[in-house]
KEVOVEX-37239 format. One line per 3 residues: number of its first residue (from 1); for each residue z negated, x negated, y of N, C-alpha, C. Coordinates in steps of 0.02 Angstrom, whole numbers, plus 50000, padded with zeros to 5 digits. Atoms other than C-alpha are relative to their C-alpha. Last residue first. Layout:
BEGIN
NUM> Z:X:Y:Z:X:Y:Z:X:Y | ...
//
This chain:
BEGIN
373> 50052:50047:49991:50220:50080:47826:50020:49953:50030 | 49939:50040:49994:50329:50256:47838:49953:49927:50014 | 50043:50044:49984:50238:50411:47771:50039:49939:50013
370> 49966:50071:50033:50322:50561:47755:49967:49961:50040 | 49980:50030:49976:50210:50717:47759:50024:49936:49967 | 49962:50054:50053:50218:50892:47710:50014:49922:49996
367> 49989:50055:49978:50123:50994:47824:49996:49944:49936 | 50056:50036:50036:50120:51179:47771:50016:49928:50028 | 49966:49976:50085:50227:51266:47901:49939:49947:49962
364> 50074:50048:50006:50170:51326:48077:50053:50021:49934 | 50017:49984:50060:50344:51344:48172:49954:49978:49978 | 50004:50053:50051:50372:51317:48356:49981:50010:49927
361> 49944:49987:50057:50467:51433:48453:49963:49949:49943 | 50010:49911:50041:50308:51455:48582:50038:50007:49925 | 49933:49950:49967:50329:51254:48600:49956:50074:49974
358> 49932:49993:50042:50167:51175:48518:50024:50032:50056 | 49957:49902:50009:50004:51123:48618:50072:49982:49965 | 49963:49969:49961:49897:50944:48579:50053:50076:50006
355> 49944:49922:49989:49773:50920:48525:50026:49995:50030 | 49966:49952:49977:49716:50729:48496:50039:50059:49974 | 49973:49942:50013:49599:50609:48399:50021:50061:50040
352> 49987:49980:49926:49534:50442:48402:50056:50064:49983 | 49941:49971:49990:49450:50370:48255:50015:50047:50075 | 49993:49966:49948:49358:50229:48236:50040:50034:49994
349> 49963:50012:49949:49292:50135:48073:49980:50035:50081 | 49956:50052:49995:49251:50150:47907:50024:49993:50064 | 50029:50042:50058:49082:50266:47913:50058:49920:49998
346> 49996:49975:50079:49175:50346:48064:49966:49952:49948 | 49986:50046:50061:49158:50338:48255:49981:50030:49921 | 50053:49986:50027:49225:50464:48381:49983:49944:49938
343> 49973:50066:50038:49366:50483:48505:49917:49990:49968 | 50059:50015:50056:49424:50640:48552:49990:49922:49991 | 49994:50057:50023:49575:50701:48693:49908:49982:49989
340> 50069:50007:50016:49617:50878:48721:49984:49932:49941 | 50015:50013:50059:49792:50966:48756:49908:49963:50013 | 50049:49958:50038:49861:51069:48885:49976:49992:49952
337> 49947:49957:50065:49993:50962:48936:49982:50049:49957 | 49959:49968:49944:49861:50887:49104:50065:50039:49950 | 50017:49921:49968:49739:50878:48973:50060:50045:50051
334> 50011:49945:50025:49827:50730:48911:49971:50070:49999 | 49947:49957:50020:49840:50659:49049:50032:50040:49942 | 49961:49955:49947:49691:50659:49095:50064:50015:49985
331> 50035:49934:49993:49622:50591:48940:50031:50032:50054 | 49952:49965:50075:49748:50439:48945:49976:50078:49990 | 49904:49986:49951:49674:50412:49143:50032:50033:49931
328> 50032:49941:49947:49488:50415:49062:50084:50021:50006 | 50019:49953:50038:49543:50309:48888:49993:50064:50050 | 50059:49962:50016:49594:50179:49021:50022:50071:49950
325> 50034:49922:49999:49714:50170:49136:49965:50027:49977 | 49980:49988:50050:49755:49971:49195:49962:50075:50000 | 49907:50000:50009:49689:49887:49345:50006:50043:49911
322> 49954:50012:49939:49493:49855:49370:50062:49987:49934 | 50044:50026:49915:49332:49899:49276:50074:50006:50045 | 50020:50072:49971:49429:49967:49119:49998:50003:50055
319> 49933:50028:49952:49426:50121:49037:49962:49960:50028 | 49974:49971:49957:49310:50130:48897:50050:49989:50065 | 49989:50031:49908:49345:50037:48740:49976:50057:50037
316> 49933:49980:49972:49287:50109:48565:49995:49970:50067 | 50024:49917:49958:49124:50017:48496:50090:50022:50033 | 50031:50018:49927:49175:49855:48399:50017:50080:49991
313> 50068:50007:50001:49191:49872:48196:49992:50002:50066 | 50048:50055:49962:49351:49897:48152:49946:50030:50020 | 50045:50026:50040:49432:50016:48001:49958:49956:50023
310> 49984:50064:50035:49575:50105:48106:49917:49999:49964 | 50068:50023:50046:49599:50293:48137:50031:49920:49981 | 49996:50077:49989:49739:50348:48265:49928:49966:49972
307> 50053:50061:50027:49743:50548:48238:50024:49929:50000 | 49992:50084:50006:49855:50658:48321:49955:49977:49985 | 50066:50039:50002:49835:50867:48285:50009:49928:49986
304> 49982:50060:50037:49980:50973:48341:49957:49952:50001 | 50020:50076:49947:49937:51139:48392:50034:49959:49952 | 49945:49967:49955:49972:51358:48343:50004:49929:50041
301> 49970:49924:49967:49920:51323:48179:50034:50001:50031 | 50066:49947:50003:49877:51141:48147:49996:50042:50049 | 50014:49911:49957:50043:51052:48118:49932:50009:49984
298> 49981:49940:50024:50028:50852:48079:49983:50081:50040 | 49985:49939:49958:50037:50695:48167:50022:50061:49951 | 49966:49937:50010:49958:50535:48089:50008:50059:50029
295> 49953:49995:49948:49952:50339:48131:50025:50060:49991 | 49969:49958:50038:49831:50243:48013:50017:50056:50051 | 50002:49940:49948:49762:50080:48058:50054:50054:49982
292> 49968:49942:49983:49691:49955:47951:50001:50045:50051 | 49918:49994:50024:49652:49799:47949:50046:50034:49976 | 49956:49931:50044:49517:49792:48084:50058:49968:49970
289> 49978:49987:50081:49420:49643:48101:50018:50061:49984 | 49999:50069:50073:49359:49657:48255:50004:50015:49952 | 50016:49978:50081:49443:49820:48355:49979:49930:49954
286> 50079:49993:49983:49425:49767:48557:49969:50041:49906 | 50040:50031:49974:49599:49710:48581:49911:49981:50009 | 49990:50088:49998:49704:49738:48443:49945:49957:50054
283> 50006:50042:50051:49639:49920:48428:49985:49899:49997 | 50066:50002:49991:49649:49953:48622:49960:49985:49923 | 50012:50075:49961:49840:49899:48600:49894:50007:50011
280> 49988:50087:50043:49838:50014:48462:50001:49935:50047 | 50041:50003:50051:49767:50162:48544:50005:49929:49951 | 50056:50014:49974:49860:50147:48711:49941:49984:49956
277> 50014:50030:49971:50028:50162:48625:49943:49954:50015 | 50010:50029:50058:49970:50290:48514:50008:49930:50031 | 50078:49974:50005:49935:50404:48697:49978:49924:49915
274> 50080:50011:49944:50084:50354:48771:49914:49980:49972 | 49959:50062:49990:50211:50399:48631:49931:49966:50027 | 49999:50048:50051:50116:50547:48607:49989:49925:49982
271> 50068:50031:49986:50121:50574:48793:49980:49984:49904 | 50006:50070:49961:50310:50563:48767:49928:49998:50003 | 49994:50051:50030:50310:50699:48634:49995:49915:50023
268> 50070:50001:50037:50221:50805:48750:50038:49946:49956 | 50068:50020:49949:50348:50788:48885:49946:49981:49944 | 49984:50072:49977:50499:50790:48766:49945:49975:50043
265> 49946:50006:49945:50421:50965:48690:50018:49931:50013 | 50005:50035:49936:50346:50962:48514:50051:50016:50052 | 50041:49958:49952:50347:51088:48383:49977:49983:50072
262> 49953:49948:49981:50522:51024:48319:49957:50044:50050 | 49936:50020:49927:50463:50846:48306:50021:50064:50008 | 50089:50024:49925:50281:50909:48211:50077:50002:50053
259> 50008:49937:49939:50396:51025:48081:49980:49983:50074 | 49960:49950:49994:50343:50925:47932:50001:50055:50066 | 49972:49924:50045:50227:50807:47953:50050:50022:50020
256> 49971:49962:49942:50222:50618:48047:50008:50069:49949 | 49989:49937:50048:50138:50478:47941:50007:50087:50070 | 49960:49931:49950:50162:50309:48028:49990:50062:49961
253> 49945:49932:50030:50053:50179:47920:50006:50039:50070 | 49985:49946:49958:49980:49996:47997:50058:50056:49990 | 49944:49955:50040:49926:49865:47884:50001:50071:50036
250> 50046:49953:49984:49860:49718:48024:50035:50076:49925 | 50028:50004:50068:49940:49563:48028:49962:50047:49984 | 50062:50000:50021:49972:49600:48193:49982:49977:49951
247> 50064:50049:49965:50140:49570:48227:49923:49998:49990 | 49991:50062:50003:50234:49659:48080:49967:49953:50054 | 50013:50015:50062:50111:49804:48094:50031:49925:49967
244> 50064:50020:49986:50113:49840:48277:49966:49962:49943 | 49994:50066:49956:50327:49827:48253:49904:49971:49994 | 49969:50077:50047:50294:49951:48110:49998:49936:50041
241> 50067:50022:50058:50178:50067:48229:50027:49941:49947 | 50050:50020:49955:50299:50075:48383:49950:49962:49937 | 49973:50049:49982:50455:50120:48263:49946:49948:50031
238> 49989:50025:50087:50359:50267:48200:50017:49920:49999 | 50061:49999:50028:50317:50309:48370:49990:49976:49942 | 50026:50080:49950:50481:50265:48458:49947:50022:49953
235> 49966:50070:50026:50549:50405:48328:49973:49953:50020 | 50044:50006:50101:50409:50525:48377:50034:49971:49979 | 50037:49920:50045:50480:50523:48553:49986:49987:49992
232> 50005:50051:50093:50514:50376:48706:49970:50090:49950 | 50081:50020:50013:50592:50492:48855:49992:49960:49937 | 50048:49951:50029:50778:50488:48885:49931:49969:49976
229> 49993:49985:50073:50840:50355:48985:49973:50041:49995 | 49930:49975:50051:50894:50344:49153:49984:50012:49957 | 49974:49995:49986:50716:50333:49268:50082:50053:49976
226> 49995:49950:50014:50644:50253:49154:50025:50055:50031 | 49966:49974:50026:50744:50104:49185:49959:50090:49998 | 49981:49993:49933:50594:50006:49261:50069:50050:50000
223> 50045:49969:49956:50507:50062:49106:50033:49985:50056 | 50028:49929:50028:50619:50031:48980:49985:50042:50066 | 49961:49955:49978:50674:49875:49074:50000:50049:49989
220> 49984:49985:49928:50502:49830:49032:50068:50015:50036 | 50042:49957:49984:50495:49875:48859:49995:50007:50093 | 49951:49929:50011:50624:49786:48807:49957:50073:50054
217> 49945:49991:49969:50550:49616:48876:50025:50071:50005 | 50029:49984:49955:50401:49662:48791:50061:49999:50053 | 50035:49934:50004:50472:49669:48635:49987:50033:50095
214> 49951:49983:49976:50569:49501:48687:49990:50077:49994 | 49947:49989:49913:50411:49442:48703:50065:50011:50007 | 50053:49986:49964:50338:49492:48535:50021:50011:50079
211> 49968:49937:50001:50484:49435:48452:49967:50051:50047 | 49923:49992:49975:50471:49266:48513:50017:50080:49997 | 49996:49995:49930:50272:49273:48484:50070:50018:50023
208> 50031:49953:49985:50312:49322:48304:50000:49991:50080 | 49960:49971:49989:50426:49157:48297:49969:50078:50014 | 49963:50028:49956:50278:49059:48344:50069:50051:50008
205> 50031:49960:49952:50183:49143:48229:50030:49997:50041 | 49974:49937:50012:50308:49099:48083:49963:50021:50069 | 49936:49962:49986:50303:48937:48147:50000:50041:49994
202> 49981:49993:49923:50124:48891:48156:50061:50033:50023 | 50042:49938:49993:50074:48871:47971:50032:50033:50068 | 49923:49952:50038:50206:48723:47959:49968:50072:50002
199> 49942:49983:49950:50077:48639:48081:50039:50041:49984 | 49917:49989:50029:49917:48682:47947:50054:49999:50059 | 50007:50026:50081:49743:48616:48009:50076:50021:49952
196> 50037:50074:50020:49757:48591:48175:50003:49989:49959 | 49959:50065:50003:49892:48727:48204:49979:49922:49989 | 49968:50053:50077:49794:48856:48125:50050:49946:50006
193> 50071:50021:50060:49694:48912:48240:50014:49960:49969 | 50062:50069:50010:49816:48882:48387:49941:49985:49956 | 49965:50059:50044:49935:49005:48299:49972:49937:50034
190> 50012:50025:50096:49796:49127:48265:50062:49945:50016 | 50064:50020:50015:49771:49143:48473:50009:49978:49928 | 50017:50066:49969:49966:49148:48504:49904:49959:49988
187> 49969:50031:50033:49988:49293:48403:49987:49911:50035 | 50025:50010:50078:49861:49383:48479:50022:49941:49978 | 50103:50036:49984:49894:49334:48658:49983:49994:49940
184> 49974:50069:50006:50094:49393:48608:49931:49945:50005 | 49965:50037:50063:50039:49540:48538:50008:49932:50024 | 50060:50010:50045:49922:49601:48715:50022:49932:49922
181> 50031:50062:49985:50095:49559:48792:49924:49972:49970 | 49954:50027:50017:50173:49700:48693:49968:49929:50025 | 49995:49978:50078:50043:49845:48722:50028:49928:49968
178> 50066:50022:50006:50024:49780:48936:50005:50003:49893 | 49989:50071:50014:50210:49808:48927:49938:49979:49988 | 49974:50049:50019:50192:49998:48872:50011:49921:49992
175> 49990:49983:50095:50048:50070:48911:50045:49981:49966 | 50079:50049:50041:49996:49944:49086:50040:50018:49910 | 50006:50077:50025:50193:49957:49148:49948:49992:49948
172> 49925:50027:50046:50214:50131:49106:49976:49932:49974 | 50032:49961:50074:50051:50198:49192:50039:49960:49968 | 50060:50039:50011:50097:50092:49354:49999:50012:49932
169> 49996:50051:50041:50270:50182:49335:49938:49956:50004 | 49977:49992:50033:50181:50344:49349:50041:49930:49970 | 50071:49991:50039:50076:50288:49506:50036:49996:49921
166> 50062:50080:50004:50238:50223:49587:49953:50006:49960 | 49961:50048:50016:50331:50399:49543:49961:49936:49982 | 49999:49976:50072:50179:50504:49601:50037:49947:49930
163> 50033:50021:50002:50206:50402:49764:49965:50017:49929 | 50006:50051:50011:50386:50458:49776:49932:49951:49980 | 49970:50000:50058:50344:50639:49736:50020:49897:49986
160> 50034:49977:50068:50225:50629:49869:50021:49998:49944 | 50044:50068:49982:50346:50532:50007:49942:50018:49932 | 49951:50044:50020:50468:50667:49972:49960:49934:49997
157> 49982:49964:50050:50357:50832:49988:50028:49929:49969 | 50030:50004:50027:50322:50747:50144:50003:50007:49942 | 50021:50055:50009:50487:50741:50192:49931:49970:49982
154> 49950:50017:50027:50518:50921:50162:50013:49917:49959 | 50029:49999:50055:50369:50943:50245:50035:49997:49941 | 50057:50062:50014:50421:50857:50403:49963:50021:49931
151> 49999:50053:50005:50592:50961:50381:49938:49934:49983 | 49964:49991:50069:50524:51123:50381:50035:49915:49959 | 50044:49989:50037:50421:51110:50533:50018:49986:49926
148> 50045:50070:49989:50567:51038:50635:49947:50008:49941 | 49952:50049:50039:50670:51177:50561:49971:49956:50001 | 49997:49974:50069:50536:51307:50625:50040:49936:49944
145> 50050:50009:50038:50496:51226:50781:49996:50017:49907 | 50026:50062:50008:50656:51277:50880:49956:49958:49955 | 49939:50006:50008:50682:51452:50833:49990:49915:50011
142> 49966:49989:50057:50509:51477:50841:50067:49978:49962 | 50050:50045:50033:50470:51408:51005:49995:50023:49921 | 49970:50057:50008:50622:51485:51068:49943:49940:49956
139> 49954:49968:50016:50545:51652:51040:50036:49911:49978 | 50005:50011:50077:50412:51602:51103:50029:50006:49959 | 50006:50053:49999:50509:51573:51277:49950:49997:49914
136> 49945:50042:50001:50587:51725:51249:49980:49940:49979 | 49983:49991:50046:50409:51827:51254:50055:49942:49983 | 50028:50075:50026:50339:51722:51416:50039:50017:49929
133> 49957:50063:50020:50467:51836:51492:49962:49937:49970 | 49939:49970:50033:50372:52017:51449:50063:49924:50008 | 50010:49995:50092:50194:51925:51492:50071:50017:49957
130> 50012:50083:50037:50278:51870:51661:49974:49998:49936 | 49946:50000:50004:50331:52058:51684:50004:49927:49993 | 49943:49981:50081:50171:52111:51647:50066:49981:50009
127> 50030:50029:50052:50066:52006:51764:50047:50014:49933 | 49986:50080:50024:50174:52017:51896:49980:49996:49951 | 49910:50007:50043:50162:52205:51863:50025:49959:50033
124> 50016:50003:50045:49967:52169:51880:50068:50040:49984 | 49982:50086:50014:49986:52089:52054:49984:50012:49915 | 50070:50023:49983:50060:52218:52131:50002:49956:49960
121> 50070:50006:50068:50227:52221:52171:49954:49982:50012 | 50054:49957:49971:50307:52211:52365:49944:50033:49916 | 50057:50013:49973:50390:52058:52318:49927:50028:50045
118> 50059:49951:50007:50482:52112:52179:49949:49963:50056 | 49947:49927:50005:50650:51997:52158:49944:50068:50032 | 49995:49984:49941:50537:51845:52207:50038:50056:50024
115> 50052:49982:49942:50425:51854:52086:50040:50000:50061 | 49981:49960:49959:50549:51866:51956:49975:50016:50041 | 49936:49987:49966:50560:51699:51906:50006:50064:50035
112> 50015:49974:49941:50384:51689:51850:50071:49981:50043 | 50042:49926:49996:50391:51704:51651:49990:50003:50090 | 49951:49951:50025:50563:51572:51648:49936:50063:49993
109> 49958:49989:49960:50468:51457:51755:50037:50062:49977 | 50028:49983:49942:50305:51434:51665:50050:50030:50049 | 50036:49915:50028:50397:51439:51490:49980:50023:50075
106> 49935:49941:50000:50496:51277:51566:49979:50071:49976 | 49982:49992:49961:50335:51196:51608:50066:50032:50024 | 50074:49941:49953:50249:51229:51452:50045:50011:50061
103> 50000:49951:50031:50419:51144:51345:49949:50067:50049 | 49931:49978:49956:50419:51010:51456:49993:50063:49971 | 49993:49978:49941:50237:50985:51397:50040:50007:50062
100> 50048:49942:49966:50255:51023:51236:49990:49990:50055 | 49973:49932:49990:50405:50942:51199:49949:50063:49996 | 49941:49996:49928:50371:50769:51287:50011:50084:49969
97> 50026:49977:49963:50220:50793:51152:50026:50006:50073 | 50039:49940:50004:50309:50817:51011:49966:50001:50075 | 50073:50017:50029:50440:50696:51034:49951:50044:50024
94> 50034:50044:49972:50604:50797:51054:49924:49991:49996 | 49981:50032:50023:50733:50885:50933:49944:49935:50025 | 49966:50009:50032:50662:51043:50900:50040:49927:49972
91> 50045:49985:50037:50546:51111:51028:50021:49958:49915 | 50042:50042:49996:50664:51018:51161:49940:50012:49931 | 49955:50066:50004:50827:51115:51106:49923:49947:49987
88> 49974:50010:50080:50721:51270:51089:50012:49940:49998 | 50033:50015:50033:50666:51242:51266:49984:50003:49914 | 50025:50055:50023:50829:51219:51307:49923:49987:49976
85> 49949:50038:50057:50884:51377:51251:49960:49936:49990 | 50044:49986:50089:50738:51474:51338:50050:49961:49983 | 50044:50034:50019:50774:51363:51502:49989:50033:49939
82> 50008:50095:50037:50952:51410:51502:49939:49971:50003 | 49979:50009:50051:50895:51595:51514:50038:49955:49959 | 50082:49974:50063:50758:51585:51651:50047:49997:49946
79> 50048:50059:50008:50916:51478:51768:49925:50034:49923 | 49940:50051:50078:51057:51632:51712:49949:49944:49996 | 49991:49978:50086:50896:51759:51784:50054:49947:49926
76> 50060:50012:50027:50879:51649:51935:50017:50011:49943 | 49999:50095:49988:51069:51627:51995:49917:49986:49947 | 49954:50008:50045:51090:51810:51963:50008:49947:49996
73> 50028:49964:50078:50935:51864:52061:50050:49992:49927 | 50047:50026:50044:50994:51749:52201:49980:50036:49915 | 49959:50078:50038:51164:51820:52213:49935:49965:49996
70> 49981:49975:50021:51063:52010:52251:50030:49947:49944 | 49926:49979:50014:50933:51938:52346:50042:50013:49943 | 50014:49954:50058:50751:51894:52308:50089:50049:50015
67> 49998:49925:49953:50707:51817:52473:50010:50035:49918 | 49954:49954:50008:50663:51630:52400:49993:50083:50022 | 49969:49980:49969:50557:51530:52462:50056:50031:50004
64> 50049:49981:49970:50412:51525:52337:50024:50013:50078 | 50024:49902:50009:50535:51523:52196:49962:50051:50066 | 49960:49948:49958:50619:51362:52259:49976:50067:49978
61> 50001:50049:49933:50488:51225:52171:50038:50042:50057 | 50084:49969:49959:50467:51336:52025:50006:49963:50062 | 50007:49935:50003:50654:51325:51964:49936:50033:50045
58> 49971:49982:49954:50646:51127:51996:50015:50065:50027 | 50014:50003:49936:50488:51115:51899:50072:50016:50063 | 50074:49970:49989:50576:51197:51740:49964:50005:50076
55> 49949:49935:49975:50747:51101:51739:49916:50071:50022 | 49985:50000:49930:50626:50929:51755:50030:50066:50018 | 50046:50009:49964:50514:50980:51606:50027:49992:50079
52> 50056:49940:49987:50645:51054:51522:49973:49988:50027 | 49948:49959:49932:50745:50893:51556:49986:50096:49987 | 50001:50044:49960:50585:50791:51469:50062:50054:50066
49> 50081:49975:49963:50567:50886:51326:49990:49995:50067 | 50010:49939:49991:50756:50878:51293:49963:50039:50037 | 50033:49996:49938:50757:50679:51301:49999:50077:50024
46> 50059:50042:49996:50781:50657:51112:49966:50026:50064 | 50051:49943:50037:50918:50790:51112:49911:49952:49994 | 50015:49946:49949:51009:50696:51266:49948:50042:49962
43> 50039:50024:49934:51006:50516:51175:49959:50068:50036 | 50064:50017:50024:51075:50604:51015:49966:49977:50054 | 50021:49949:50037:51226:50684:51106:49917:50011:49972
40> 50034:49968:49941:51244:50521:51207:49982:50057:49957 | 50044:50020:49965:51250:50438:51031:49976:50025:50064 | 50059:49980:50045:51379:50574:50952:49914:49954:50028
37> 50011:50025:50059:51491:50560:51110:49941:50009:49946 | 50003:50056:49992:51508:50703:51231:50009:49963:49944 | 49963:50006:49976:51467:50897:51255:50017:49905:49992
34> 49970:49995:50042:51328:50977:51154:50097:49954:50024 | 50029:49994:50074:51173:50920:51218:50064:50026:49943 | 50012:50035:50037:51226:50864:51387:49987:50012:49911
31> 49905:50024:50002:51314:51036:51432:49979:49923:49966 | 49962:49963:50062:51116:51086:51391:50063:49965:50013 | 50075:50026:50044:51012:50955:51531:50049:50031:49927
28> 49991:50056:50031:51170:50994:51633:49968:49983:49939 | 49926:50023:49997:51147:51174:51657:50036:49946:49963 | 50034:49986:50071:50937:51158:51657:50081:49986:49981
25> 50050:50047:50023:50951:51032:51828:50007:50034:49892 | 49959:50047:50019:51102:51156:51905:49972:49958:49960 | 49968:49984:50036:50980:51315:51910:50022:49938:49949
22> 50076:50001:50054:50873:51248:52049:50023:50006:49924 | 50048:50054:50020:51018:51203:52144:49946:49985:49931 | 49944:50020:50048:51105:51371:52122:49973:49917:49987
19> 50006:49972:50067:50942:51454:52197:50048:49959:49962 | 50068:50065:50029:50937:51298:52343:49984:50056:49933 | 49993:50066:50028:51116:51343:52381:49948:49983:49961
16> 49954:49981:50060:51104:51535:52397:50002:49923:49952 | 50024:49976:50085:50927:51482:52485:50056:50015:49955 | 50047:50059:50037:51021:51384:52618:49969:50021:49936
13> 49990:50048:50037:51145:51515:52644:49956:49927:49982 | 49961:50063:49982:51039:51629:52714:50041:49932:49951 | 50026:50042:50005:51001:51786:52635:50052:49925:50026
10> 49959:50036:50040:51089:51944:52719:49980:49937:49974 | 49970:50048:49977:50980:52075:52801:50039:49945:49942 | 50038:50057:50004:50957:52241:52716:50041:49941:50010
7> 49963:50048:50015:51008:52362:52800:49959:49974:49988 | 50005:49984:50073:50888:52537:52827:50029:49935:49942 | 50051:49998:50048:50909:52540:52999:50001:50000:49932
4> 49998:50043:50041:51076:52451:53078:49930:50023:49945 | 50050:50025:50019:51126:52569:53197:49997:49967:49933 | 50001:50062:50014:51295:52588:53228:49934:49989:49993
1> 50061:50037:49986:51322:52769:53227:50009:49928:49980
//
């Protein structure tokens, strides 16, 4: 017999071409992405969104004349599975919104490719067999998106810690150099008092200022330095209060107990630092006629209890209108170490008074203290 019933006819070579056509657009769009110099390389992952978007429409543009042949169906299926790549590629390297809507238009193609394999289907296994290839394409939207995602918070993460930074040396500058320049204002106010009526009076202040600003000097590479150095302790503290004592004219004791440097961490000992800092420059500035100030850290129980008592007469500062941190900002951060910041007046004076927490390892012993003037 030669009859021919039952054959199926042979698709014309125009559609073998215009399936391999359709194909060729996603093909390149990828061989670009890994094939070449490092700038074309980068050029091609930028423009991802964009050759999804063209490898995509060219796929849908021949679907609607296609027969659904044997070498088509193998021309389609390799075209639906270089668009999931590249729409990874595009989800991943290209501007968000070139890679959503190349990205849509390559999903669109790779869930209705097989319409032309099935053209006696109904129209609700089109439906499922375009729900079963939209899968891939999320697929790629995962695989793509995920790193991208990971990265911008990565870099956020990086822009926060840097801005923490900035804030942190703000703090620095005011509690440290602000402390040191206060001295030199002092010192400079008593040595125009007394330069009218005593000149030879003048020098020693004069040289106070010198020390004063080279104090401050120290203090600011300190701080732009901090960075490298280890934190200021309970040594700087001791050290802090004599310097406040030879400039000031002021009689200013250190008294530190037994045990306090061992119950401290480097964090807490720095807000110490910080915290006495802030107390003596807020002394000098807003304490009249104080001439004492007294500078002690002993154990209590499972804490470490700071006191900064002077003998002046003005009301305690609150934080200031504009620039600098304030009693509020010092309070915060002391809370932020789990401690608890006081400030209260006294028959002689002001005193200002912090808890702060011990290490777990820390020892409660009677508090024995050396006093250093």
């Amino acid at each position: 017999m030669t009859g021919t019933s039952g054959a199926v006819p042979a698709a014309p070579p125009v559609l073998a071409v215009l399936a391999v056509l359709a194909v060729l657009p996603a093909a390149v769009a990828l061989t670009a992405l890994v094939v070449g110099p490092a700038p074309f390389r980068a050029r091609a992952r930028r423009a991802a969104g964009r050759s999804a978007g063209v490898a995509g429409a060219a796929l849908l543009a021949v679907l609607p004349v296609l027969e659904g042949t044997y070498g088509e169906s193998r021309a389609l299926f390799a075209g639906a599975c270089l668009l999931v790549v590249l729409q990874a590629a595009a989800y991943r390297w290209s501007p968000r919104r070139e890679a959503v809507a190349g990205g849509a238009v390559a999903a669109a193609a790779a869930a209705l490719w097989t319409l032309p394999l099935l053209p006696d289907a109904s129209f609700f296994e089109h439906v499922g067999l375009a729900a079963f290839w939209c899968v891939p394409s999320a697929g790629a939207a995962v695989v793509g998106g995920y790193p991208r995602l990971t990265e911008r918070r990565r870099a956020r993460a990086v822009h926060d810690a840097e801005r923490a930074e900035q804030l942190r040396l703000a703090h620095d500058l005011h509690d440290f150099v602000a402390h040191d320049i206060s001295g030199i204002v002092a010192q400079a106010q008593a040595a125009r008092f007394v330069a009218g009526q005593d000149p030879a009076a003048a020098l020693p202040a004069l040289e106070r200022i010198e020390r004063a600003g080279l104090a401050a000097l120290a203090s600011l590479d300190r701080t732009v330095g901090a960075l490298r150095v280890p934190l200021p302790g309970l040594a700087q503290v001791v050290e802090l209060v004599a310097r406040f004592g030879e400039e000031g004219g002021v009689r200013a004791e250190a008294a530190i107990g037994e045990g306090v440097e061992d119950a401290l961490s480097r964090e807490v000992a720095a807000t110490v630092h910080r915290v006495v800092t802030e107390a003596l420059t807020n002394v000098r500035r807003h304490a009249a006629g104080a001439s004492r100030v007294e500078v002690r850290l002993v154990l209590d129980g499972a804490a470490v209890r700071l006191t900064v008592a002077d003998d002046g007469t003005s009301p305690p500062p609150g934080a200031r209108e504009r620039g600098g941190t304030g009693l509020i900002a010092l309070a915060e951060r002391v809370r932020a170490t789990g401690g608890d910041l006081r400030t209260a007046a006294a028959a002689t004076g002001w005193t200002l008074t912090v808890t702060l927490p011990t290490t777990s390892a820390a020892p409660t012993r009677h508090p024995q203290e050396t006093t250093t003037a």
